[in-house]
C-alpha positions as MATLAB code, in Angstrom:
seq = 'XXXXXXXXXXXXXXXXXXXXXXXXXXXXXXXXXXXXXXXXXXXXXXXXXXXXXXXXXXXXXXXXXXXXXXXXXXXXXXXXX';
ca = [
      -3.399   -2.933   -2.410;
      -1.031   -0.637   -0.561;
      -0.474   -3.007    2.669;
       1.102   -6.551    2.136;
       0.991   -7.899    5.155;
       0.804   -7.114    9.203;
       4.110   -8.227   11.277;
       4.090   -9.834   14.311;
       7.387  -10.011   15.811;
       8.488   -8.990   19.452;
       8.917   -5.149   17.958;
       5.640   -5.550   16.707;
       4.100   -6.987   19.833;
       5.446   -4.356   22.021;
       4.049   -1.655   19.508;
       0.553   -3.040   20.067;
       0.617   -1.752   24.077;
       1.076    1.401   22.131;
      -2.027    1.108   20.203;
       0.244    0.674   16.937;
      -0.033   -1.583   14.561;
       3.321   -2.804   12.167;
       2.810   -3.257    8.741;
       5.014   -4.219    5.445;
       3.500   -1.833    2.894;
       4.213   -1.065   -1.325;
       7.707    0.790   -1.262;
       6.153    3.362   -3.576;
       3.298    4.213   -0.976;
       2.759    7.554    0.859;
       1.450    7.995    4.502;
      -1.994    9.420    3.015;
      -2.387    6.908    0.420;
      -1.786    3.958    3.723;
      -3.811    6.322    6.026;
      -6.838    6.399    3.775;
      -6.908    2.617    2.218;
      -5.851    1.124    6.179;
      -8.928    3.503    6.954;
     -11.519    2.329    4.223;
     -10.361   -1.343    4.685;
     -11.142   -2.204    8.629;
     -13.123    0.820    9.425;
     -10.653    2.458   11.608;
      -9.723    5.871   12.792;
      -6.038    6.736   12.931;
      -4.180    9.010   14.639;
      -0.996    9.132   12.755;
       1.741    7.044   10.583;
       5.398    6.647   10.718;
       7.253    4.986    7.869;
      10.889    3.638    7.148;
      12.320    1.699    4.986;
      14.460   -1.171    5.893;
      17.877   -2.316    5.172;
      16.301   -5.188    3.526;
      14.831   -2.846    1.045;
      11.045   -3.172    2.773;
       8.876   -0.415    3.643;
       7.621   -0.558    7.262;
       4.589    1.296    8.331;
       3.564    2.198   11.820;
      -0.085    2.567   11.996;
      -1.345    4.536   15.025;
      -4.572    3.925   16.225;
      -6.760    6.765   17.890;
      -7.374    5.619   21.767;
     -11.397    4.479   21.185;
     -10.086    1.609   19.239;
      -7.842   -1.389   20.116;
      -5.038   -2.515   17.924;
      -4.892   -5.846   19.457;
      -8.378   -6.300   18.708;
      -8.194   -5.326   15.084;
      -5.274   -8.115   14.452;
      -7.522  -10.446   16.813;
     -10.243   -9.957   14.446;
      -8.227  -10.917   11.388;
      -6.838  -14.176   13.290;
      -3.004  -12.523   12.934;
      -2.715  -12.269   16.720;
];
C-alpha cells in the first residue's frame, strides 16, 4: 500500500477547491506507481501528481483530479472530510 493516509489540514482544505487531494505516501514511491494504485483503489481519473518530501522526512503527494470528478466528494465518501 503506497498511500498511508489523506491530510486534512487548512493546506489541504484549500487544495480541495483545486480539485486536489493531499496525501502522506511510502517515501520510496514514484508518481506512476501513486497514479496507478490511487487510480485502481477509488476508481478515479487523474490528471496529474506533484510530490515533495518534507522536512519531517514524509513524502507528500498532491493528487490532481480530472474536472468530471470531485475531490471533496471522494474524501466525503471515505468519511475523512
Amino acid at each position: 500500500m503506497l498511500i498511508k493516509y489523506f491530510l486534512v489540514t487548512e493546506k489541504a482544505m484549500l487544495e480541495l477547491e483545486k480539485n486536489v487531494v493531499t496525501a502522506v505516501v511510502n517515501i520510496k514511491a514514484k508518481k506512476e506507481d501513486i497514479k496507478k494504485e490511487f487510480e485502481k483503489l477509488f476508481n478515479v481519473e487523474v490528471e496529474k501528481i506533484n510530490v515533495l518530501v518534507s522536512p519531517k522526512g514524509e513524502k507528500k503527494a498532491y493528487i490532481k483530479l480530472k474536472p468530471n470528478y470531485s475531490a471533496e466528494e471522494l474524501l466525503s465518501k471515505l468519511g475523512i472530510f
